[in-house]
C-alpha positions as CSV (number, residue, x, y, z in Angstrom):
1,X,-5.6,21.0,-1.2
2,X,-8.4,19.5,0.9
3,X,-10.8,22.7,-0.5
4,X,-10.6,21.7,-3.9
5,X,-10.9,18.2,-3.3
6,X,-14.1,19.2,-1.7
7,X,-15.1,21.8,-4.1
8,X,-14.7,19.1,-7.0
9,X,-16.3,15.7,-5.5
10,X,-19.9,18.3,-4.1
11,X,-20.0,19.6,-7.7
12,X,-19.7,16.0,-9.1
13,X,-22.6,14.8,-6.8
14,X,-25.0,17.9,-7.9
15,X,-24.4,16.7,-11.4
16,X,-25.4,13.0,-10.2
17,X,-28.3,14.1,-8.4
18,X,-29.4,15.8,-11.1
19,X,-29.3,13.1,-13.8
20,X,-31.1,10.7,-10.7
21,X,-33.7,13.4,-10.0
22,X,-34.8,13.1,-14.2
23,X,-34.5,9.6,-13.7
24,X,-37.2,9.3,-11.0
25,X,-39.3,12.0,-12.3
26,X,-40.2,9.6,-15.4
27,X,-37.4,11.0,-17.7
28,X,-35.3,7.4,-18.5
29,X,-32.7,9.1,-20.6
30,X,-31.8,12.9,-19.4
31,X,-29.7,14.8,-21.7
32,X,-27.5,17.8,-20.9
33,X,-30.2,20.4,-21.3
34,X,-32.5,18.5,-18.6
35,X,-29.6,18.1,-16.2
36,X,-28.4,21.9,-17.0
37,X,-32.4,22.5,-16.3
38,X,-32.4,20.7,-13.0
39,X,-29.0,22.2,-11.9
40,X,-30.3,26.1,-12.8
41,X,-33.4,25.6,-11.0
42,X,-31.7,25.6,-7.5
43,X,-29.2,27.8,-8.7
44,X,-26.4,26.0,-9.7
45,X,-24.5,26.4,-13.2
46,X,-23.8,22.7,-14.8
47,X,-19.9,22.3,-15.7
48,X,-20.2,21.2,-19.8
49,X,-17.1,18.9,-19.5
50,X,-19.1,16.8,-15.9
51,X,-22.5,16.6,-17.7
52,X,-20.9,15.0,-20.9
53,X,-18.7,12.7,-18.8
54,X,-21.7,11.6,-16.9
55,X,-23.8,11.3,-19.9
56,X,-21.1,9.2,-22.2
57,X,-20.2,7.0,-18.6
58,X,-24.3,6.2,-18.6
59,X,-24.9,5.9,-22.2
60,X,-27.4,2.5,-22.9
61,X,-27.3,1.9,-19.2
62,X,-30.6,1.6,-17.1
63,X,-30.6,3.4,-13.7
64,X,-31.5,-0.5,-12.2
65,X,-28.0,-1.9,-13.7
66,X,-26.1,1.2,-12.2
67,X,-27.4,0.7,-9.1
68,X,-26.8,-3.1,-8.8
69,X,-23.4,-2.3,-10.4
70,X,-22.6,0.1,-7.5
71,X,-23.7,-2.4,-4.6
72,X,-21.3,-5.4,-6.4
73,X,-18.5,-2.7,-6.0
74,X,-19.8,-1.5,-2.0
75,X,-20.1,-5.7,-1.3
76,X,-16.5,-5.8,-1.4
77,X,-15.4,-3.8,0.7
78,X,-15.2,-4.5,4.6
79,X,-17.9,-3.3,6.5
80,X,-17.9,-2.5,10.2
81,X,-15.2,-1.0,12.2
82,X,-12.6,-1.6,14.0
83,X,-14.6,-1.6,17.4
84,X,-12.9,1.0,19.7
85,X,-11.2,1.1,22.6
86,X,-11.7,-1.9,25.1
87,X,-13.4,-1.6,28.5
88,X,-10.6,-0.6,31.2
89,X,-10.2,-4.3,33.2
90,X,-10.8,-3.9,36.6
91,X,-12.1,-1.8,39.1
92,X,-11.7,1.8,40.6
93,X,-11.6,3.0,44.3
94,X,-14.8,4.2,44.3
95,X,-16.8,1.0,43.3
96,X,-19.8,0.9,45.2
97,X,-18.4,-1.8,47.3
98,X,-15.3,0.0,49.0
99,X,-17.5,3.0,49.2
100,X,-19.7,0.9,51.7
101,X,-17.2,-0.9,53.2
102,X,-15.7,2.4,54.2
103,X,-18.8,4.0,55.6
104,X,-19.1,1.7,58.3
């Protein structure tokens, strides 16, 4: 169900994050043991099966390339939305108008 859908996409990030957090701290090629390390220190045990897929997905690619790779895919994609609801046309009774005009 939705749960599990959730579940699995927030682990997936944490095992992202974790690679990118060895990536910026000087480390250009994590391995499972440093993302495992990462993942432990906050309290969080790293899935075997995510790390490896992670690792063999980003194998002799730089952090730059994936990047630029990931904005080419998000270029495509139509940005902005729909717009909303339009203004109601016309006025009400109690435009500021009326309201004077029935005052007097």
């Amino acid at each position: 169900g939705p749960r599990l859908v959730y579940v699995e996409n927030t682990l997936k990030m944490r095992v992202i994050a974790a690679y990118l957090l060895c990536v910026l701290g000087g480390n250009k090629s994590p391995d499972a043991d440093n993302i495992k390390k990462v993942l432990s220190s906050v309290g969080v045990e790293a899935d075997k099966e995510r790390v490896d897929k992670l690792l063999a997905e980003l194998k002799d690619k730089s952090l730059d390339d994936i990047i630029a790779a990931g904005k080419q895919k998000l270029a495509v994609l139509p940005a902005g939305g729909g717009g909303g609801a339009a203004a109601p046309s016309g006025g009400s009774a109690d435009t500021p108008t009326e309201a004077a005009k029935e005052e007097e």
